[in-house]
C-alpha positions as CSV (number, residue, x, y, z in Angstrom):
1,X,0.0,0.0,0.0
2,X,1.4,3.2,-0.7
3,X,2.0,6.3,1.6
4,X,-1.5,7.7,1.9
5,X,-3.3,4.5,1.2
6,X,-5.3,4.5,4.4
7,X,-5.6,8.0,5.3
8,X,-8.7,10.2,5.8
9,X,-9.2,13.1,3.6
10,X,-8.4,16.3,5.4
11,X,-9.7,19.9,4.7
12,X,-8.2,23.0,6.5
13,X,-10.1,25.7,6.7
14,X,-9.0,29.9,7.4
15,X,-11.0,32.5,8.3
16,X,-10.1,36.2,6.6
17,X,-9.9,39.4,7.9
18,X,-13.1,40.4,5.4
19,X,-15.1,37.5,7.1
20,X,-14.8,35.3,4.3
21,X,-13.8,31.7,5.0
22,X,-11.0,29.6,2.8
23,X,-11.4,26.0,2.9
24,X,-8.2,24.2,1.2
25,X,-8.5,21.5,-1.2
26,X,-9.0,17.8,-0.3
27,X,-6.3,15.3,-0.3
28,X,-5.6,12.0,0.9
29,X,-2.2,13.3,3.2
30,X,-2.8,16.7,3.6
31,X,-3.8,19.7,2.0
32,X,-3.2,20.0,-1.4
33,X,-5.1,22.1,-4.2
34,X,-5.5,25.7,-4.5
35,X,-7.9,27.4,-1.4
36,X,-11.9,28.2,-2.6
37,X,-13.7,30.2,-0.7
38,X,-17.4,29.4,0.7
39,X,-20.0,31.6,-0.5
40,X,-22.6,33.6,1.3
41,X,-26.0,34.1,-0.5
42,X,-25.1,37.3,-2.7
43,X,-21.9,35.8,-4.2
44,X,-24.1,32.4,-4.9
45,X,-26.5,34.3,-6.8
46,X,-23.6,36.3,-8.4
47,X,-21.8,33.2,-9.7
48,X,-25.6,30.8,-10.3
49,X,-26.4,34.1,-13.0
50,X,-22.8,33.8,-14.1
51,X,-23.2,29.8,-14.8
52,X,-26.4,30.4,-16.9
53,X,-24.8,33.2,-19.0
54,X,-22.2,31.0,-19.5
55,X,-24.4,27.9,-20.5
56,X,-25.9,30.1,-22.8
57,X,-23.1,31.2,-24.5
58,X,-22.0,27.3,-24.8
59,X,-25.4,26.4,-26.3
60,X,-25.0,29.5,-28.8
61,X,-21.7,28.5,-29.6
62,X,-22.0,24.6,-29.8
63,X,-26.1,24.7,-31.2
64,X,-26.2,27.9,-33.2
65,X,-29.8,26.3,-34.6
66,X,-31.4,27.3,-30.9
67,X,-32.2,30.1,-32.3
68,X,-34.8,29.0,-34.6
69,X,-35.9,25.5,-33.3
70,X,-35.3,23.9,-30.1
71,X,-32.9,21.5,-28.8
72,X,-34.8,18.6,-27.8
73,X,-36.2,16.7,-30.6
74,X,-39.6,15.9,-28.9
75,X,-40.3,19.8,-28.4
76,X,-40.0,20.7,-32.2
77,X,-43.5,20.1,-33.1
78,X,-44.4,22.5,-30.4
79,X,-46.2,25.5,-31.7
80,X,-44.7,28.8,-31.7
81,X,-46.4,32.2,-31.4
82,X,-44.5,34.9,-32.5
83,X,-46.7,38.0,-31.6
84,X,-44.5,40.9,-30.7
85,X,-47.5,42.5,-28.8
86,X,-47.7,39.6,-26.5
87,X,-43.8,39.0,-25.9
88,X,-44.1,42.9,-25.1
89,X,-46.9,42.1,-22.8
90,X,-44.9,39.3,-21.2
91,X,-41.6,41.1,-20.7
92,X,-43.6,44.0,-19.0
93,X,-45.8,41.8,-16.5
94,X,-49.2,42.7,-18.3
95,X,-50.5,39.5,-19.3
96,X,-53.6,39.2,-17.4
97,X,-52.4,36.6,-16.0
98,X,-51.8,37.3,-12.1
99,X,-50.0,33.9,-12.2
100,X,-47.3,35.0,-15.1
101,X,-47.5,39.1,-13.6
């Protein structure tokens, strides 16, 4: 068995001046990997919006025909309506719809 074979993984974690804490990588012997810090609720939102623009990009980039027809085969015969009035209505919260509003 080699060195580490039976060892526990081990986190260390540091607490910053700004409040912040840094929790080092895992390893099998000790702490090894660059620190990441745990987020509080504004920096998760922060980074979740980030991760969608970011899929999104990846979709447009990978799937450039998203823009006209969707991705998943079984949602192509879908309908569309492409009223302008309605998106307007939509994007403004003026639906009628106290549900979609």
């Amino acid at each position: 068995a080699g060195a580490g074979a039976g060892a526990a993984a081990t986190a260390t974690t540091t607490t910053t001046t700004t409040g912040g804490t840094i929790v080092g990588g895992l390893s099998a012997g000790g702490n090894a990997g660059a620190p990441r810090r745990m987020l509080d609720g504004s920096h998760t939102e922060y980074l979740r919006c980030l991760g969608l623009r970011e899929w999104s990009r990846y979709l447009s980039f990978f799937y450039p025909f998203t823009h006209q027809r969707s991705l998943l085969s079984q949602l192509r015969a879908v309908p569309w309506n492409y009223d302008q009035n309605l998106f307007h209505r939509w994007k403004t919260g003026a639906t009628g719809y106290p549900l979609v509003d």
